[in-house]
C-alpha positions as CSV (number, residue, x, y, z in Angstrom):
1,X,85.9,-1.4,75.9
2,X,84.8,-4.3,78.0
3,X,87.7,-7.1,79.0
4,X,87.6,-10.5,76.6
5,X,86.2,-13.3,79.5
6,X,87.7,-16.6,78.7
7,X,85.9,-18.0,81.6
8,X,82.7,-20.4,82.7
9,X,80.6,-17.5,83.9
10,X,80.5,-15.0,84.6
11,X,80.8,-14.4,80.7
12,X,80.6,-11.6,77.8
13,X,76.8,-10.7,77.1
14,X,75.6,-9.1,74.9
15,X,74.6,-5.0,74.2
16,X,70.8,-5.8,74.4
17,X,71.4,-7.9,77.3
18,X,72.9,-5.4,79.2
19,X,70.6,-2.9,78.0
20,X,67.3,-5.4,79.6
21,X,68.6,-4.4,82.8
22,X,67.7,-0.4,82.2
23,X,64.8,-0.7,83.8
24,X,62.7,-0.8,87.2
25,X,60.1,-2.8,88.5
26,X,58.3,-3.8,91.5
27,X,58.9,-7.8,92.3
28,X,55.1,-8.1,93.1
29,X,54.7,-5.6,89.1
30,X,52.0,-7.9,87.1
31,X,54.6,-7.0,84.4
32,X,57.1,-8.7,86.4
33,X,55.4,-11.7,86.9
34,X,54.7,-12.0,83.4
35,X,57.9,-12.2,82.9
36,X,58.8,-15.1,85.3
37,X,56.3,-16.9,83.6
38,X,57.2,-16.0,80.2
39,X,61.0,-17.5,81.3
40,X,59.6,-20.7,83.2
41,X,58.1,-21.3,79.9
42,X,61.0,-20.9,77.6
43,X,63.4,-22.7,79.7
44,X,61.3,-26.1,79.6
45,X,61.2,-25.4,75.4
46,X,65.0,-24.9,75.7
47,X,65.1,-28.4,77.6
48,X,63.0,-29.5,74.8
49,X,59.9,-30.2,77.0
50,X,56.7,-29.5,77.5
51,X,54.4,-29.4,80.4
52,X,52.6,-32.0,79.5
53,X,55.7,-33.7,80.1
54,X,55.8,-33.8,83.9
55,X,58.2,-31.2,84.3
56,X,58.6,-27.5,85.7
57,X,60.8,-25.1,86.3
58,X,61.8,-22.9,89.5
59,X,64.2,-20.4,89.5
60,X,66.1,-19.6,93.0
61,X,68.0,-16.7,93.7
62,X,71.5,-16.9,93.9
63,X,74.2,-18.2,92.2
64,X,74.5,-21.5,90.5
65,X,75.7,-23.0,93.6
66,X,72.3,-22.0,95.6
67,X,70.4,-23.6,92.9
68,X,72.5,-26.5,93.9
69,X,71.8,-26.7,97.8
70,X,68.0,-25.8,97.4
71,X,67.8,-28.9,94.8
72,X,70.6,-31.1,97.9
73,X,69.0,-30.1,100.9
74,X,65.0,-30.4,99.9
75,X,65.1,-33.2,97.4
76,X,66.6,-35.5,100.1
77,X,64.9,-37.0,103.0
78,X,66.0,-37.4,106.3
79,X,66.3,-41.2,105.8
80,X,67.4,-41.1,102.4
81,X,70.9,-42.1,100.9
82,X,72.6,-39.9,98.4
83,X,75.4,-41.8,96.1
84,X,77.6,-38.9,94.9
85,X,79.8,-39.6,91.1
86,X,82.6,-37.2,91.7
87,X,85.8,-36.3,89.5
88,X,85.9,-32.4,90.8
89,X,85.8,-29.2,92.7
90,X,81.6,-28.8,92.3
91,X,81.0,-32.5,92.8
92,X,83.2,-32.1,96.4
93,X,81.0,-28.9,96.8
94,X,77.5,-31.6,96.5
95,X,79.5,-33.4,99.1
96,X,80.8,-30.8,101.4
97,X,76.7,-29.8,101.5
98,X,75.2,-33.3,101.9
99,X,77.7,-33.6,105.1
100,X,76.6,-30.0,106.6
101,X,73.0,-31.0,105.8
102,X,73.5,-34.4,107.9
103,X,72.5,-36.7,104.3
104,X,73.8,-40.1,103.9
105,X,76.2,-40.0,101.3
106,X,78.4,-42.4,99.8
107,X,80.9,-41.5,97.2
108,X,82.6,-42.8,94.3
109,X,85.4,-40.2,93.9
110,X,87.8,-40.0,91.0
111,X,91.1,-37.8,89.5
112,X,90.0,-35.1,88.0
113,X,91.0,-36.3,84.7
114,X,89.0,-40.0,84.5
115,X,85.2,-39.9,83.8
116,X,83.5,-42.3,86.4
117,X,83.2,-45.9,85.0
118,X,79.2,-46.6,84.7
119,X,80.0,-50.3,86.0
120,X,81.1,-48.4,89.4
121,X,77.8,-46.6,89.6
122,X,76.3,-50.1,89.0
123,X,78.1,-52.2,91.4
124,X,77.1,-49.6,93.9
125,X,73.4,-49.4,92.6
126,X,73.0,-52.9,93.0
127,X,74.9,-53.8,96.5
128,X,73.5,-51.1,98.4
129,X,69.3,-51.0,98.1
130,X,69.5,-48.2,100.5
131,X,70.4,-45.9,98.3
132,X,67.8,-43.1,97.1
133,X,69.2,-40.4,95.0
134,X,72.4,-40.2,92.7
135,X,73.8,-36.8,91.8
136,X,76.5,-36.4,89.4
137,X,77.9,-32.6,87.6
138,X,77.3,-32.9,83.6
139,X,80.5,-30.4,82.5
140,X,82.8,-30.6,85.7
141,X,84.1,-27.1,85.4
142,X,87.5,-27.7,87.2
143,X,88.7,-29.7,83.9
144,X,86.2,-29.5,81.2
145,X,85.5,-33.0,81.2
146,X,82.1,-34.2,80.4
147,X,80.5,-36.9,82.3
148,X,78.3,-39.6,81.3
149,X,75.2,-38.1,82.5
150,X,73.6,-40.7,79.6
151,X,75.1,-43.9,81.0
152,X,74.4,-42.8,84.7
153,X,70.9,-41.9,83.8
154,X,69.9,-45.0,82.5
155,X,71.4,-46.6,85.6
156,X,69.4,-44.2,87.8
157,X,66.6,-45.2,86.2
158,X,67.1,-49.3,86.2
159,X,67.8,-48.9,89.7
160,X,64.5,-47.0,90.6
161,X,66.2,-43.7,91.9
162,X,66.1,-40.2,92.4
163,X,68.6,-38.3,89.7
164,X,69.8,-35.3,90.1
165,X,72.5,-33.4,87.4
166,X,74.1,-30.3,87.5
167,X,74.7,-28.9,84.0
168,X,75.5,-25.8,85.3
169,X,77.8,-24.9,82.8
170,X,76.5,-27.2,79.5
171,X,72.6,-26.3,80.3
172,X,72.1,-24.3,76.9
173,X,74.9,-25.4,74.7
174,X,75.1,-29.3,74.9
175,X,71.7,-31.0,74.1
176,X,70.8,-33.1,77.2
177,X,67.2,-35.1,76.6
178,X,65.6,-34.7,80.5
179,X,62.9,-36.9,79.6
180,X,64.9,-40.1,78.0
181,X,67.5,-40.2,81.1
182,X,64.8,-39.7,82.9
183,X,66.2,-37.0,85.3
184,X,64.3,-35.8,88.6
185,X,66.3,-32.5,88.9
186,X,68.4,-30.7,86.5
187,X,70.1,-27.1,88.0
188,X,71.6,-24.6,85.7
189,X,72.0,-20.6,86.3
190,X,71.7,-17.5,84.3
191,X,75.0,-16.5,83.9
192,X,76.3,-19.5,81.8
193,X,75.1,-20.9,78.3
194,X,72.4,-18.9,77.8
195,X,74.6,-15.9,78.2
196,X,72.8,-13.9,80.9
197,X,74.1,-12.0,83.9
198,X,74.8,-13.5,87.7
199,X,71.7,-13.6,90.0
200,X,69.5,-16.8,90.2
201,X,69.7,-20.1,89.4
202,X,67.2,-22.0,88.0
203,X,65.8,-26.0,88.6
204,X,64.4,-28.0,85.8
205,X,62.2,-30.4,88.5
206,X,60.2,-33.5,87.6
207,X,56.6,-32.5,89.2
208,X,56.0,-36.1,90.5
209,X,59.2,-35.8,92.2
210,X,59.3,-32.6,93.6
211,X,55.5,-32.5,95.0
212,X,56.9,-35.7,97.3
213,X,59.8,-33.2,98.9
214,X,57.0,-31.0,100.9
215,X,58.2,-30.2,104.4
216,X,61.9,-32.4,103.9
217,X,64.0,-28.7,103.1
218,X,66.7,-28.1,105.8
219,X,66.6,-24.4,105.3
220,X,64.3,-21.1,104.8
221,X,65.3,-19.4,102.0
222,X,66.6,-22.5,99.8
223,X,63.3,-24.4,100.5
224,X,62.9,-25.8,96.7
225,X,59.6,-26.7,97.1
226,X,57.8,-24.1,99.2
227,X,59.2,-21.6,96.1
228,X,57.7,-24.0,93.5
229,X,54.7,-23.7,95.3
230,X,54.2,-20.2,95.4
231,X,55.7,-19.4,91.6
232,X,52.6,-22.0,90.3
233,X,50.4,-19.8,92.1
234,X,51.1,-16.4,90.8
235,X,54.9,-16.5,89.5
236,X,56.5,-14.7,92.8
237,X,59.5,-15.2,94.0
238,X,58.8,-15.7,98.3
239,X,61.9,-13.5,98.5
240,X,63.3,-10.4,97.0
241,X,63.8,-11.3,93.6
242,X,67.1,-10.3,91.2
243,X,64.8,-8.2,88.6
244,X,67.2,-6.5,86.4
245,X,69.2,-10.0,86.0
246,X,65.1,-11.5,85.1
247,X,65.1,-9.2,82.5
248,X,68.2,-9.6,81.6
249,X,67.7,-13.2,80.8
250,X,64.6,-12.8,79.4
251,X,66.8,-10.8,76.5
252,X,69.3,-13.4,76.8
253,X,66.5,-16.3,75.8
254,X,65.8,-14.1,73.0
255,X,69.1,-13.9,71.8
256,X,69.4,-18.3,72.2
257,X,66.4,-18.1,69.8
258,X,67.6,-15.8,67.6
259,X,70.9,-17.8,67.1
260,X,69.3,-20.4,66.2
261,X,69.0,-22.2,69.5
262,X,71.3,-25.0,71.4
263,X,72.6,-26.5,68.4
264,X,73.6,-23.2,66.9
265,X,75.0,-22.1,70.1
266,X,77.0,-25.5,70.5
267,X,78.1,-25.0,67.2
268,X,79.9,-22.0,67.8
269,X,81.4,-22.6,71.3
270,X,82.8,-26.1,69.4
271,X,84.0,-24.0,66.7
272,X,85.9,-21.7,69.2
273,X,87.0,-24.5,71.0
274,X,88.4,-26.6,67.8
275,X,90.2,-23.3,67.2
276,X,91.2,-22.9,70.4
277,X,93.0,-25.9,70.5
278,X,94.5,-25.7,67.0
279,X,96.2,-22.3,67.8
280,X,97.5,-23.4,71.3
281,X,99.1,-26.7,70.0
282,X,100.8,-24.7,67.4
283,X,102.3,-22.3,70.5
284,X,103.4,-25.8,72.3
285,X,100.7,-25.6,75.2
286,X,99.5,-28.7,76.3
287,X,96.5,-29.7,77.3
288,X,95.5,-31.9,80.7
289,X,92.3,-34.0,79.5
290,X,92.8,-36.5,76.9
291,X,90.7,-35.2,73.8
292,X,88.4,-38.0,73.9
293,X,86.6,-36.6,77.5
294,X,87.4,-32.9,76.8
295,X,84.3,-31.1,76.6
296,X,84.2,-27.6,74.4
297,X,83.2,-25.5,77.4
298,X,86.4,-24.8,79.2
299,X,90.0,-26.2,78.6
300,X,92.8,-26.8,80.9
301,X,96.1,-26.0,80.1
302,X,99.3,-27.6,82.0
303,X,101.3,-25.0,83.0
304,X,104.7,-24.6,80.3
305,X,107.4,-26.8,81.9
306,X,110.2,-23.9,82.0
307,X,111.8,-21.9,84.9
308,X,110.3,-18.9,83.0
309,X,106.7,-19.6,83.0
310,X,105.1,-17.7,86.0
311,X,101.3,-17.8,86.0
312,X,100.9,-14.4,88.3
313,X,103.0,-12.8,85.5
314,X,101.0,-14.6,82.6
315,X,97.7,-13.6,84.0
316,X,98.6,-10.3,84.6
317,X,100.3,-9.8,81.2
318,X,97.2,-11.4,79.3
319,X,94.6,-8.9,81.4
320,X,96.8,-6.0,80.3
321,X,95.6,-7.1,76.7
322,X,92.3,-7.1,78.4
323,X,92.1,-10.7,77.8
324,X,90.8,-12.8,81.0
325,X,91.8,-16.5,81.5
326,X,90.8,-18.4,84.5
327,X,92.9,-19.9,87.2
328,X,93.4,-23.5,87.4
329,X,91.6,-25.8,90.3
330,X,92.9,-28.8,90.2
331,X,94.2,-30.8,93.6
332,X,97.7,-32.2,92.3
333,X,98.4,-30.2,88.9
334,X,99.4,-26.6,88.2
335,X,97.1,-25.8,85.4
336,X,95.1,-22.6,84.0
337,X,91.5,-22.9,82.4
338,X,90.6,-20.9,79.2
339,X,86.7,-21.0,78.4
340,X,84.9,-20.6,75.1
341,X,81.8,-19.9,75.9
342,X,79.7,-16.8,76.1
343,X,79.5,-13.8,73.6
344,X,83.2,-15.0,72.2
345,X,83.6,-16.1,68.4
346,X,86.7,-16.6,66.2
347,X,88.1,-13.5,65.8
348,X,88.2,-13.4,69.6
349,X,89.7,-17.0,69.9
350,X,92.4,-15.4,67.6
351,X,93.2,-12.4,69.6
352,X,93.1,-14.1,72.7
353,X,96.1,-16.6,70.6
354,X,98.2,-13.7,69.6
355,X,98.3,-12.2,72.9
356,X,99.3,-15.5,74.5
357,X,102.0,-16.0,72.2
358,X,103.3,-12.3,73.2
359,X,103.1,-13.0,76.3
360,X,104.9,-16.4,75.9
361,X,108.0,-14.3,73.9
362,X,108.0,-11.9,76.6
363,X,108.7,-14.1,79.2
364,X,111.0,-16.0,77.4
365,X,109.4,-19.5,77.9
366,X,110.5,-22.2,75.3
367,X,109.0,-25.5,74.3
């Protein structure tokens, strides 16, 4: 029996996901390439868009984070000026590559528990006409917290700029409306909302935007634009491409649809969350967002203030019961994550709650 994954992604998939995966093909297979097209299709319907829309889809292989650089380092020009919105780990990552990558890049930076005031982002917009792009993460996976990819976007758009959001982990599960905020690039991966396995990323791009960014990537393999060239002319990937975890998702779209799609999907990881957070407050766990900007992806727990709480010992204790939290990452507060996302219901929210309260007895940790 497989372990309970309480995480962001990697996640629990489902039987007929796995089962996708059975099978070999050649990357250059008509078969194949059917299938890339039949995905690049689907995901712009999951966005709720069409291609008569002005948008397009590449997927990248990788992991989320590769999506992310081939979106950082070929959407921005050599002369161009990123403005960052960060309140995290993955919005440092944007940074950390925009400095390797040589970009202009100024930052509004926040705790990890404050979404980013819109009035900053428009103070900035309007003193500095320099800037080109803004880039902000949707679910900021260190916390949970959601952004206001809504307020920003409407900003972006005022100010005449490039957006760029990383909904990595709520592409799938939170409705986000591309075409109202207006947003240029949107980056998500497999192994997240729509419940596939790791192995590429993929880039909802605005074709306008995305046919100015010929010759401006930084790198070979992460060249965004030179892929989106060659998957519009036969739906190849220029590189070895991850097939099973293709076909994988392909099943995993299937499944989104059969659910009923995102609002279905949300429904459920909200109703695990809700329960979630019932059953914890009952154990005395405390949580480090404020409910208002807690989003119903992934939740961070303050570790228990008593000299009994270990969180080697807790993890440890909690993967005997083959139940698998997720460390914490924040800069300045001992915490561990617990997701809700993936192929997990109530019953498993339940289970995971029993075993933390065992746990909890058996170290002897008291609220």
């Amino acid at each position: 029996m497989d372990n309970k994954l309480f995480t962001p992604g990697p996640l629990n998939t489902k039987l007929s996901v796995k089962e996708a995966m059975l099978h070999d093909m050649g990357s250059r297979d008509k078969e194949f390439l059917e299938v890339v097209k039949e995905i690049r299709s689907e995901l712009l319907v999951i966005a709720g868009l069409t291609p008569d829309d002005g948008y397009d889809t590449v997927l990248m292989q990788g992991s989320g984070t590769f999506g992310v650089e081939s979106v950082i380092s070929t959407a921005i020009p050599s002369d161009g000026h990123l403005l960052l919105i960060t309140n995290g780990a993955y919005g440092d990552r944007i940074r950390q590559m925009a400095e390797i990558y040589g970009i202009k890049t100024s930052t509004l930076s926040y705790r990890e528990n404050i979404v980013p005031p819109t009035q900053d982002v428009k103070l900035a917009l309007k003193t500095d006409k320099t800037i080109t792009h803004v880039a902000i993460v949707h679910c900021e996976t260190t916390t949970g917290i959601f952004n206001d990819i809504e307020g920003v976007g409407m900003l972006a758009r005022k100010y005449n700029k490039v957006y760029i959001v990383d909904a990595m982990s709520s592409f799938g599960a939170v409705p986000i409306d591309l075409k109202a905020l207006d947003i240029d690039f949107l980056i998500s991966s497999s192994n997240k909302c729509i419940e596939g396995v790791p192995g590429f990323s993929f880039v909802i791009c605005k074709t306008n935007t995305l046919e100015t960014c010929m010759g401006q990537a930084r790198t070979v393999s992460l060249d965004l634009y030179s892929q989106w060239i060659d998957m519009q002319k036969n739906n190849q990937f220029r590189f070895t491409p991850p097939i099973q975890s293709v076909l994988a998702f392909r099943k995993a779209i299937e499944e989104l649809q059969a659910e009923g799609g995102i609002g279905k999907r949300s429904e459920r990881y909200q109703q695990n969350y809700r329960r979630l957070i019932e059953g914890t407050e009952a154990i005395g766990l405390k949580t480090y967002l404020d409910k208002k900007d807690q989003g119903y992806i992934i939740t961070s727990f303050l570790f228990p203030e008593h000299p009994n709480f270990d969180f080697t010992r807790f993890y440890e204790s909690l993967h005997q019961r083959r139940q698998v939290i997720y460390q914490g990452k924040l800069s300045d507060t001992n915490c561990f994550r617990i997701g809700n996302i993936g192929q997990l219901f109530i019953e498993d929210i339940d289970r995971l709650l029993i075993a933390i309260q065992e746990v909890i007895v058996e170290m002897d940790v008291r609220f």
